[in-house]
Structure formats: C-alpha cells, structure tokens
C-alpha positions in Angstrom: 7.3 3.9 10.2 9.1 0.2 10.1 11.6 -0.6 7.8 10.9 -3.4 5.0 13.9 -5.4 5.2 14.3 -5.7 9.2 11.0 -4.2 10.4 12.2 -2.4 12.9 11.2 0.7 13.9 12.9 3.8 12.1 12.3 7.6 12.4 9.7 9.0 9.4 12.8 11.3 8.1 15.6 8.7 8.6 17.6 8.0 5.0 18.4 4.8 6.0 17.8 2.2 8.8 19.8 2.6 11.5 19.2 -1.4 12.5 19.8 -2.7 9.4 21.1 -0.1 6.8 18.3 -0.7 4.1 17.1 2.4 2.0 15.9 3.4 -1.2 19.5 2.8 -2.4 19.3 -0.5 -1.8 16.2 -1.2 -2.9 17.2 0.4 -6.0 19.9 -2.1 -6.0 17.9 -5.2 -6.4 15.0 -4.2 -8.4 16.1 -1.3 -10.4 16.6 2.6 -10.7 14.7 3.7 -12.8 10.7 4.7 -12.7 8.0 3.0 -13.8 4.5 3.4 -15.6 1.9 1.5 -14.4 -2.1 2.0 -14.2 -3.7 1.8 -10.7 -5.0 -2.0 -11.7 -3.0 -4.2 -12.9 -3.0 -8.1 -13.5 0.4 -8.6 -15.1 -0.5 -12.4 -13.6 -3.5 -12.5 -16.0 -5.6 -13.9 -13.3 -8.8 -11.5 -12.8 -11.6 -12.8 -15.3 -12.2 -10.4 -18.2 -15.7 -10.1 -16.6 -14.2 -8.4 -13.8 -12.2 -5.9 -14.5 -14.4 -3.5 -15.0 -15.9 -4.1 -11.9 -12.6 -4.0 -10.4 -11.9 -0.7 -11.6 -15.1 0.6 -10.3 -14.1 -0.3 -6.9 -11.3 1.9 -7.4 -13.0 4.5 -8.1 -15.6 4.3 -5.4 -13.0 4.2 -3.1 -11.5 7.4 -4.8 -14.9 9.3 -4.4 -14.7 8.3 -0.6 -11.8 9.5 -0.4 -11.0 12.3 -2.6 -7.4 12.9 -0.9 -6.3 9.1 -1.7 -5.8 6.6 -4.4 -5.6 2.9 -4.4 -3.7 0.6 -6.5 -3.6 -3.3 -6.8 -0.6 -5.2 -8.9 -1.2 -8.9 -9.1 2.0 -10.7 -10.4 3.3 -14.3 -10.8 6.9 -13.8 -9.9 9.4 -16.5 -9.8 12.0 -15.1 -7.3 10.9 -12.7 -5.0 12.9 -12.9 -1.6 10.6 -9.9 -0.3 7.0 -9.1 -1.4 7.5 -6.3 1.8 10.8 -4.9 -0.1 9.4 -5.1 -3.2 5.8 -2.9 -2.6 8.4 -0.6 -0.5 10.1 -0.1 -4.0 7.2 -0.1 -6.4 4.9 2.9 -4.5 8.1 4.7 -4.7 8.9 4.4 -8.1 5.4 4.0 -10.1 4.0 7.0 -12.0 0.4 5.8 -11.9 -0.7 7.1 -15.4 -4.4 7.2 -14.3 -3.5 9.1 -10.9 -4.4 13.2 -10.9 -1.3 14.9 -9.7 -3.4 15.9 -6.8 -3.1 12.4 -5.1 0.6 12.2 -4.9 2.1 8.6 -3.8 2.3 9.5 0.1 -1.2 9.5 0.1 -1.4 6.1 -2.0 -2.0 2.5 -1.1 -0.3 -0.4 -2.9 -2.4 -4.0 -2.4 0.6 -6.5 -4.1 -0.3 -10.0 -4.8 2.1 -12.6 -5.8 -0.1 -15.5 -7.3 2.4 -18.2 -7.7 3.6 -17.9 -3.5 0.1 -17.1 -2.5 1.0 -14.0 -1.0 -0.2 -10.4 -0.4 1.7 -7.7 1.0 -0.2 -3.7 1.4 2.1 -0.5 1.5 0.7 2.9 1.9 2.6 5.8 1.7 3.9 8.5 4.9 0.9 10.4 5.0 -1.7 7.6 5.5 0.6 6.9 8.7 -1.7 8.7 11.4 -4.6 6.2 10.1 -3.7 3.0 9.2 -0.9 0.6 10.7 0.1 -3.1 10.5 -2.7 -4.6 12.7 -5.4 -2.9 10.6 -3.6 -3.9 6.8 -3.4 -7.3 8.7 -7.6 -7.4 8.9 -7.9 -6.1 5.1 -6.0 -8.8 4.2 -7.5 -11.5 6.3 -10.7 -10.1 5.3 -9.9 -11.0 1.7 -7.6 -14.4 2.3 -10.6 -16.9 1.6 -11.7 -15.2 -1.5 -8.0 -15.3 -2.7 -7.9 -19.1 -1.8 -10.8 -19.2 -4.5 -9.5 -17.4 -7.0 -12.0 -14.7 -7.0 -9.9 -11.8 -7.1 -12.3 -9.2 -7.4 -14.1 -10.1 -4.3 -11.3 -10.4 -2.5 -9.5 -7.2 -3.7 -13.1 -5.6 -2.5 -13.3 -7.3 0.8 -9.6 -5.7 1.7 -10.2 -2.1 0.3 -13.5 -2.2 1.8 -11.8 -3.4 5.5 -9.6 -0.5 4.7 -11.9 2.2 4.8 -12.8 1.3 8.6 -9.3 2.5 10.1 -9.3 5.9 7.3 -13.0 6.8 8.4 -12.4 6.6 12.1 -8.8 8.2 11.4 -10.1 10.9 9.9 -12.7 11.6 12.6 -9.8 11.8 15.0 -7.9 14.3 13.4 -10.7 16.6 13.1 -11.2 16.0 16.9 -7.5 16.2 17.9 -5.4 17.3 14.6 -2.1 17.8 16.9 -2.1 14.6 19.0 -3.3 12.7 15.8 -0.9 13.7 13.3 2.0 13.6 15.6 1.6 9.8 15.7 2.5 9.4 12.3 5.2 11.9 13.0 3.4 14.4 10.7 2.7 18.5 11.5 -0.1 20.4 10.6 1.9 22.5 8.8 3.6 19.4 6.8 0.7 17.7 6.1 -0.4 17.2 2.6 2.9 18.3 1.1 4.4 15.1 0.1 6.0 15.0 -3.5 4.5 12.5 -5.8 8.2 10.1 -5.1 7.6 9.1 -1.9 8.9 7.1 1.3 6.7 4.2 1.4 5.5 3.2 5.1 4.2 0.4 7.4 4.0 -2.7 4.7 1.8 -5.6 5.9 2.6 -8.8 4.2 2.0 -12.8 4.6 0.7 -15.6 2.8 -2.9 -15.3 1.6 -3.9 -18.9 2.8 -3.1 -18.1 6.4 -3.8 -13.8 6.1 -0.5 -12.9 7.9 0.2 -8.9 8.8 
C-alpha cells in the first residue's frame, strides 16, 4: 500500500509511515476522532439533480449485485480548505459507518469515489483487501474515464463512467486469483488464510487523486 501524505511505499501492517510518520493518528489529528454516519451516496455539495439520484443509487446497487463481496460509496462535497483530498478519503473510509452497508461488506472491502466540487477534484480510496485487484494506474482510468462528464456537471454519468471503469481491474482480478490464489493475493500482501477477515474499521489503501479537468492518478 502507499501512504496518503508522502506516497511512498509502506508495508500493509506498518502503524505508521516509516518515510514520513503519517498514521491514523494523525489523520485523526486534523479531521477528527470520532466516527461518522454517512449513506453510501452522498451529495453534501447538493450538485446531483434530484432526477438522478435515484439513478445514482441504482448504480450502486448494480455494482453490489456484481459484486456481492464489495460496496461502493461516492461523497461529493464543496469544501473550502482541504490541503489533501488523498488524506482526507484515507480518513473518511476509515471512520464512516455506512448505514446502508450489510455488516457482511466490511470497509476493507469498500471503495470511496470523493469529489470536491469547488477544486475540481476527485480522489478514489479502496480499502486492504481490494489491494490484489485494483492499484493507482487502474483508479487513474476510472477517473479519467469520468473527467469530461465532471467538466459538465453531469455527475451521474460521470460517477457511472468511473465505477463502470472499475469493474475491468476487479473482473480480471478475480479471474487471477482463482487461477493463482497464492501468487495473487501475495501482491496485495494478503494470505489465504487472512483473506476476508478485515474488521468493518479499516486501513484504507492505494488513493488515486487529481484534478477532474486534467484526470490525474
């Protein structure tokens, strides 16, 4: 996994950064301790037409029958200073109870697609055990897949474009571990015997973020 502050390469069961010295502590430090209750979509930025959030949430959900094992979650805000978009996702997957998430898709297994609308920017988190199938190259193509519909101001076609993009890298992933579970698994750092038995508070891993406009990894 890479570290959000420095992006540096780190070990999957490191506490802390060795580069740097970021953690969850940290983190904690700058946007708060304590948990938070969000649903899976959510336009605190009040920019996704009323006509489309239902369609929105039905991509969701498509996504969740694909997938049984995974969840994804969008947050569009407007924030007014936000050093890190990276940081921030980092913190968020870690500390959201997603009110509308079973208990059998814990956060390691959940994606985090956060847009800041005011700094045209998009950043995607997914949690430890996604780390075998996706990476920053392929949550660099989700997002560029979506950039021109976010210069628009059609978010629901460009949230749809990037989950869509995302499914690619977790199809073909998932075909490699059946072929080679070992090999695969161990490139995320992850056992067999480990696998699957993250708690729902979570190390985040491997956020991909950049400015919208230009669709930055």
């Amino acid at each position: 996994m890479k570290c959000p502050r420095c992006v540096q390469k780190i070990h999957l069961g490191a506490s802390s950064c060795p580069h740097c010295g970021f953690s969850m502590v940290h983190a904690d430090g700058v946007f708060g301790s304590q948990d938070i209750k969000l649903k899976k979509f959510s336009d605190v930025a009040g920019v996704v037409r009323m006509k489309d959030r239902e369609p929105m949430r039905k991509v969701l959900e498509n996504f969740e029958a694909k997938f049984p094992q995974l969840f994804v979650s969008v947050y569009l805000g407007a924030f007014e200073d936000l050093n890190s978009l990276r940081q921030y996702g980092f913190w968020m997957l870690n500390r959201t109870n997603y009110v509308d998430v079973d208990a059998q898709r814990p956060n390691s297994t959940g994606i985090l697609i956060l847009v800041d609308v005011n700094a045209k920017s998009a950043s995607i988190t997914f949690g430890y055990a996604l780390m075998p199938y996706l990476d920053e190259n392929s949550t660099f193509e989700a997002l560029s897949a979506g950039h021109p519909f976010f210069l628009q101001g059609d978010y629901l076609k460009a949230l749809k474009a990037v989950i869509e993009k995302l499914e690619i890298p977790l199809v073909r992933g998932w075909r490699r571990v059946r072929k080679n579970p070992i090999e695969v698994l161990a490139r995320g750092g992850q056992t067999l015997k480990g696998y699957g038995s993250g708690q729902k508070k979570t190390g985040a891993s491997e956020p991909s973020s950049g400015k919208v406009g230009r669709g930055e990894g």
